[in-house]
Structure formats: structure tokens, C-alpha cells
C-alpha positions in Angstrom: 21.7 -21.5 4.1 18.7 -20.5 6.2 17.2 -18.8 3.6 17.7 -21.3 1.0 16.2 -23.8 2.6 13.5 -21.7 3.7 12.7 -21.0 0.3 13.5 -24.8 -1.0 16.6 -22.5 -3.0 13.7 -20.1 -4.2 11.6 -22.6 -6.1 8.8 -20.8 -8.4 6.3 -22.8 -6.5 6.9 -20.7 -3.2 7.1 -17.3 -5.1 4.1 -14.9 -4.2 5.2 -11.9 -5.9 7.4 -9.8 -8.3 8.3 -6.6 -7.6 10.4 -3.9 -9.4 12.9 -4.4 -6.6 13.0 -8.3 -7.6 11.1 -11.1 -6.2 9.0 -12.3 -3.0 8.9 -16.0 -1.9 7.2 -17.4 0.8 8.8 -19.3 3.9 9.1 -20.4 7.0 12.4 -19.7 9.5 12.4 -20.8 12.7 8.5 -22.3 12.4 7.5 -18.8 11.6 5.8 -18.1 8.3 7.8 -14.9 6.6 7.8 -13.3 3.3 11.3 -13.3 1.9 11.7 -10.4 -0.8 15.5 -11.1 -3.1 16.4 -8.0 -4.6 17.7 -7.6 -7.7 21.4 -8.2 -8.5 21.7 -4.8 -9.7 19.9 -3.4 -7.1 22.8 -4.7 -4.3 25.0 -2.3 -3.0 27.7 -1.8 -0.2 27.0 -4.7 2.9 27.6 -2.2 5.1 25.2 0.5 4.0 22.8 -2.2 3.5 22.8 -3.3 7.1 22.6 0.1 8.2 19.8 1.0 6.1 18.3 -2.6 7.5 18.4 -1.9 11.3 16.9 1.7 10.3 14.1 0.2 8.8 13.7 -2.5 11.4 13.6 0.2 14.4 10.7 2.1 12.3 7.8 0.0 13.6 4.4 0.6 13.2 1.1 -1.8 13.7 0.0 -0.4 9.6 3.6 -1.4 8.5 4.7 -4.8 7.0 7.4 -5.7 10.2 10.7 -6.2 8.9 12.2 -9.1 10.8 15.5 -9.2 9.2 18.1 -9.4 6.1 20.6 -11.3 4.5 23.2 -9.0 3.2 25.2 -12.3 1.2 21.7 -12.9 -0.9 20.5 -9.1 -0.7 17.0 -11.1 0.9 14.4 -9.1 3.2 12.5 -11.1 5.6 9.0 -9.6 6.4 5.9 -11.4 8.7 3.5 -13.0 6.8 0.5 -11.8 6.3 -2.0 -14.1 5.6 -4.9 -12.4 3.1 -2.2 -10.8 0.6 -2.9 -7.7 -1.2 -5.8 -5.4 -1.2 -5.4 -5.8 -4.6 -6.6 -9.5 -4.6 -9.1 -8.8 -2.1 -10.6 -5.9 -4.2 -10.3 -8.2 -7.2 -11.7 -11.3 -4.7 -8.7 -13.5 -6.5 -9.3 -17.3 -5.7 -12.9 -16.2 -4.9 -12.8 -14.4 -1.3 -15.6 -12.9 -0.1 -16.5 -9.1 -0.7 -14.8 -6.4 2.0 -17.6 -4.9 4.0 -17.7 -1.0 3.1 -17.3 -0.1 7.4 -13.7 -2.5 7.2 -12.6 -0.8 3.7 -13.2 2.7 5.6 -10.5 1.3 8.5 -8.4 0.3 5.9 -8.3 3.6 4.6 -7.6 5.3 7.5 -4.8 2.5 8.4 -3.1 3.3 5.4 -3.2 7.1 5.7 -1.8 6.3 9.5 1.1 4.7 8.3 2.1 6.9 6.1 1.7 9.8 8.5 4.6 8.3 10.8 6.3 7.7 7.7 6.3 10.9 6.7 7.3 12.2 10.2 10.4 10.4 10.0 13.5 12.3 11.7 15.5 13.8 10.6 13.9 13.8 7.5 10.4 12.3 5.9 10.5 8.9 4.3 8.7 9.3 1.1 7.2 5.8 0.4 7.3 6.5 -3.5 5.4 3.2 -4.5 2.4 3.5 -2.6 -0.6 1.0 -4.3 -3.2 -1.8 -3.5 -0.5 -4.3 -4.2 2.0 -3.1 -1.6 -0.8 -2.8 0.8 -1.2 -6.3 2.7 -3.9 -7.7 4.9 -3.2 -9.7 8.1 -6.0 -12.8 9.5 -7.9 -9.6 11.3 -8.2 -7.7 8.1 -5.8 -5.0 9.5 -3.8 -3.3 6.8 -0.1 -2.7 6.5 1.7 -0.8 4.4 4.7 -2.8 2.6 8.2 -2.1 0.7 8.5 0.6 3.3 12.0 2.0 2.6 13.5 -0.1 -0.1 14.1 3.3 -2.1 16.8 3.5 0.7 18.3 0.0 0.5 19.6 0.4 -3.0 21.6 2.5 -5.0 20.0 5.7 -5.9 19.9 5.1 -9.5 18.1 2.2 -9.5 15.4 3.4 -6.8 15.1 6.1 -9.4 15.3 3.4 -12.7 12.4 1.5 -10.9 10.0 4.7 -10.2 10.9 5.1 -14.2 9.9 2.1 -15.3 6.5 2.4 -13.4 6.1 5.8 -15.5 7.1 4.1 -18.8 6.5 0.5 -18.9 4.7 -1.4 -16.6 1.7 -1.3 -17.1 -0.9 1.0 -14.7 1.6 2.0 -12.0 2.7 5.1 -13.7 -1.3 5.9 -12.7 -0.2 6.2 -8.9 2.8 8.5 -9.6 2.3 12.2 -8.7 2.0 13.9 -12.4 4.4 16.9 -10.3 7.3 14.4 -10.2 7.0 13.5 -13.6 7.6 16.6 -15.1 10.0 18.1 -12.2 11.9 15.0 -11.1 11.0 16.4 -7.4 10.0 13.7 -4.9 8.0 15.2 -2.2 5.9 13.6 1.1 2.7 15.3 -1.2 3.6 12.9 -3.7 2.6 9.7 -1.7 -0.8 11.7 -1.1 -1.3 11.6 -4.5 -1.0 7.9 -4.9 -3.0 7.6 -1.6 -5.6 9.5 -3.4 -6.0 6.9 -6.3 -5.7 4.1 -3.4 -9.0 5.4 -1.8 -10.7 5.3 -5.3 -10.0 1.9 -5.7 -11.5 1.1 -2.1 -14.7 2.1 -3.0 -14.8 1.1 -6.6 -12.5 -2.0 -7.2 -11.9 -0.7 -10.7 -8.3 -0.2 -12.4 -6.4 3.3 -11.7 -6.3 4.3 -15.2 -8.5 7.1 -15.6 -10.1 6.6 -12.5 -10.1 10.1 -10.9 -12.1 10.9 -14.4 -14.6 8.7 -14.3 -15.4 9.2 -10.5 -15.1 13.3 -10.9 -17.5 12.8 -13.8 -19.9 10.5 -11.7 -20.0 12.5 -8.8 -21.1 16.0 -11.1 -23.6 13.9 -12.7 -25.5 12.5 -9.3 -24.4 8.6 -10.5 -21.7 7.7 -8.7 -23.5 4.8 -7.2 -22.8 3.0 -10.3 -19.3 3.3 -10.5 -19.1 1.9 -6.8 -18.0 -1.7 -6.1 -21.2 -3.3 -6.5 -20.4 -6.3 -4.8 -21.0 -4.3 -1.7 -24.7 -3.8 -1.2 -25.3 -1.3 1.4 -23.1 1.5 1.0 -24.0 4.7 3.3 -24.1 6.7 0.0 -23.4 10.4 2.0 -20.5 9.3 3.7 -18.8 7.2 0.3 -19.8 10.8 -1.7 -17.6 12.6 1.1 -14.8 10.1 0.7 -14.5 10.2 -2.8 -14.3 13.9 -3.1 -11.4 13.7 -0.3 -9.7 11.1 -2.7 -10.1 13.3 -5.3 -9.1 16.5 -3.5 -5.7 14.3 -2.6 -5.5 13.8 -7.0 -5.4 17.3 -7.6 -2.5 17.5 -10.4 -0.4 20.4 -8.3 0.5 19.2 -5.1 0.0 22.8 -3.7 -3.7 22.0 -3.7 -3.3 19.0 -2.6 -4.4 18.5 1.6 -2.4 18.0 4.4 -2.0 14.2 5.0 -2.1 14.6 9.0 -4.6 17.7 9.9 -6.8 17.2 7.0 -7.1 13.3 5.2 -6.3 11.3 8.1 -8.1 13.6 10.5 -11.4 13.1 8.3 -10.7 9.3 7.5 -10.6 8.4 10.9 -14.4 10.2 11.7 -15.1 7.9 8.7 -14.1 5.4 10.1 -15.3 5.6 13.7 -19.0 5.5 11.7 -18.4 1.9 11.0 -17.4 0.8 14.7 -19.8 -0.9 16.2 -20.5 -0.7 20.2 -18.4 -3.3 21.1 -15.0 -2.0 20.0 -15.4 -2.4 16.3 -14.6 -5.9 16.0 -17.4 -6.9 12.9 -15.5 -8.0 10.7 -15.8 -11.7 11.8 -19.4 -11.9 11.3 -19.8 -9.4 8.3 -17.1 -11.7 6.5 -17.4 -14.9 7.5 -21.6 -14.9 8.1 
């Protein structure tokens, strides 16, 4: 009943999203804005391995991780904090006209991303692959710190359709299959590598704010030809070209088609996005984004 009202009995006026798992609405419950996510009917399964997998996910907390507050087994609902900006999608694609992301807070966000999925993928007793790792599963709090959403959800429903939904990225919708590790599509092998991979084409779009398809292309090809100033999002002015040269390469080293040759998440991407990083902190702590945003 909660959740109904909540919702006002999920009226299309409160919905924020669709995902492949069903859809997002926002709320509030107890004065508290939350994001309420319905899964799919077909996508339900046993209450009480749906409550387990729930107070799993809930113990699994992490300040780059969407906070799972609670669930509603009856409804099959999710109930997630808020977070105010949306998607790094939107703010990449500055949707309702927000203002550009500063290249020093879209190197944090990078490295916020890779953190989260580090303690994802050091998960006991074993790694929790995200599987659906992109810009629009990435959300942004009032501080413009990142967090990684739809943590777990594989988990929540019944194998077949955690695997149906991956399928459907490949196949149908449009774009998403561009995030999915080419090494899974031809074996059928989920691996933590495979969430590097998407990763990979995340950071591309950080720095350029262009769609994934083709992407690793087009900034391979820009990078052997000395030009890949133009491919970068030019609504940033003042990129420090060295470092955004290193970055890119490290997305694209994360692309590489055989996950063999792709590098270690913890000793090697999120060891070298975090001395990125640490070049856009100012002396007081890092806190600029209030003045480079809102100036």
C-alpha cells in the first residue's frame, strides 16, 4: 500500500526509467525521496529467495553504489535513494540543458566507477559480475559523486531471464549490445573481465559524449592519426590533452576483444584512474565542482 501510494499506483507521470528488468518510478516513503524499480512479472521468482537475495544486496554497501533501502516481495518493487542529477548519460548528453561536466570531475567519476566495481568484483565467496554496466545505470548524486546502479538484479531473478535480458541487449535494443564483452557473445562465459570491457567503452564516452557504437574505432583511429582532440567532448574547453591521450588508450586497452589482454581492474585501471584523478584535486580537498559548475 506503501508503495502504491508512493507511486500514486505507478502513474506514468512519476516513471523515470525503463529498464530491461521492468520499470523505475519515482517516490517518496516516509518524506524520503527513493527510486522505486517494479520488476517484470516474468522476472518474479520464489519470495523467499527474493528476500534473501534482497538482504544480500542491502549488506553490500558502498559510497559508488546506488543504496538499496528495501523491497516489496508482494509487487517484486526495489526501493533505491534518490539521486538527484540522474544518469551520466543525460549529463553527457546535458538533457533538459545542464551545464557541461568539468574534465577534473569526469576523471573522479571514472575512478568512482572503477571503485565500485572493484568491491564488486571482490565479493565472497564469489565475484558479483555487474553484467549491465553503462552511462545509464551510472547515477549522479547533488555532489556529483557517481554510483553504480542495478547492482545485483542478475541475482534477484530467475536465471533465464537475467540471461534473456543480457540477450536482448545483444539482439535488440538498440546500442547496449556495444557494452557487452564480444568474449561472452561467442562463448556464453560471463567473467569479472567482462564488466572491464563495458568499463572500457564507459570511459570513452567520458571523454567524448558520443554514442558507443563504433566508438573504440573511431578513438583508436584518432589517437594513430594525432587528432583525437576532435573527437573529444567539445563542450569542455580546457582538456589537459596528455593526460585525456593516457586515458583513452587505458579505455581502449580495457576494449581489447580477448579478455586475456585485457588489464587488471584493481592493480592496473583503478590504480592509474585514481593518479588521474588526484591531478584534478585542488588544494583544498578537491571540492571544485561547486564553482566549476555552477560559476
Amino acid at each position: 500500500q506503501e508503495i502504491e501510494m508512493a507511486t500514486e499506483n505507478f502513474s506514468e507521470k512519476l516513471k523515470i526509467g525503463e529498464g530491461g528488468y521492468g520499470p523505475v518510478y519515482r517516490g517518496k516513503l516516509d518524506h524520503t525521496p527513493v527510486a522505486i524499480k517494479v520488476l517484470r512479472p516474468d522476472a518474479a521468482q520464489g519470495r523467499k529467495q527474493f528476500l534473501q537475495e534482497v538482504e544480500v544486496l542491502s549488506c553490500m554497501r558502498h559510497p559508488n553504489m546506488v543504496l538499496l533501502l528495501g523491497a516489496c516481495p508482494e509487487y517484486g518493487c526495489l526501493v533505491y535513494e534518490y539521486m538527484n542529477y540522474g544518469s551520466l548519460e543525460d549529463r553527457l548528453n546535458r538533457k533538459g540543458g545542464t551545464l557541461p561536466i568539468p574534465w577534473k570531475i569526469r576523471f573522479k567519476i571514472a575512478a568512482e566507477i572503477a571503485t565500485a566495481l572493484a568491491f564488486l568484483h571482490q565479493a565472497k565467496p564469489e565475484p558479483l559480475v555487474h553484467r549491465d554496466l553503462k552511462p545509464a545505470n551510472i547515477l549522479l548524486d547533488r555532489n556529483f559523486v557517481s554510483k553504480i546502479s542495478d547492482v545485483g538484479l542478475a541475482r534477484l531473478v530467475p536465471p533465464s531471464v537475467a540471461n534473456a535480458v543480457t540477450q536482448y541487449h545483444m539482439t535488440c535494443a538498440a546500442g547496449t549490445f556495444c557494452y557487452i564483452d564480444p568474449e561472452y557473445q561467442q562463448t556464453g562465459m560471463l567473467t569479472t573481465k567482462s564488466d572491464v570491457y563495458s568499463l572500457g567503452v564507459v570511459l570513452l564516452q567520458i571523454i567524448t559524449a558520443r554514442p558507443p557504437m563504433g566508438l573504440t574505432h573511431h578513438v583508436q583511429r584518432a589517437i594513430d592519426q594525432g587528432t583525437l582532440c576532435e573527437l573529444l567532448d567539445p563542450t569542455v574547453p580546457d582538456w589537459p590533452m596528455e593526460e585525456t591521450i593516457f586515458f583513452a588508450k587505458l579505455a581502449l586497452k580495457c576494449c581489447e576483444l580477448s579478455k586475456k589482454d585485457r588489464p587488471d581492474l584493481a592493480t592496473v585501471v583503478l590504480s592509474e584512474l585514481n593518479r588521474l584523478r588526484g591531478l584534478g584535486m585542488d588544494e583544498d580537498g578537491g571540492d571544485f565542482f561547486n564553482h566549476c559548475l555552477y560559476q
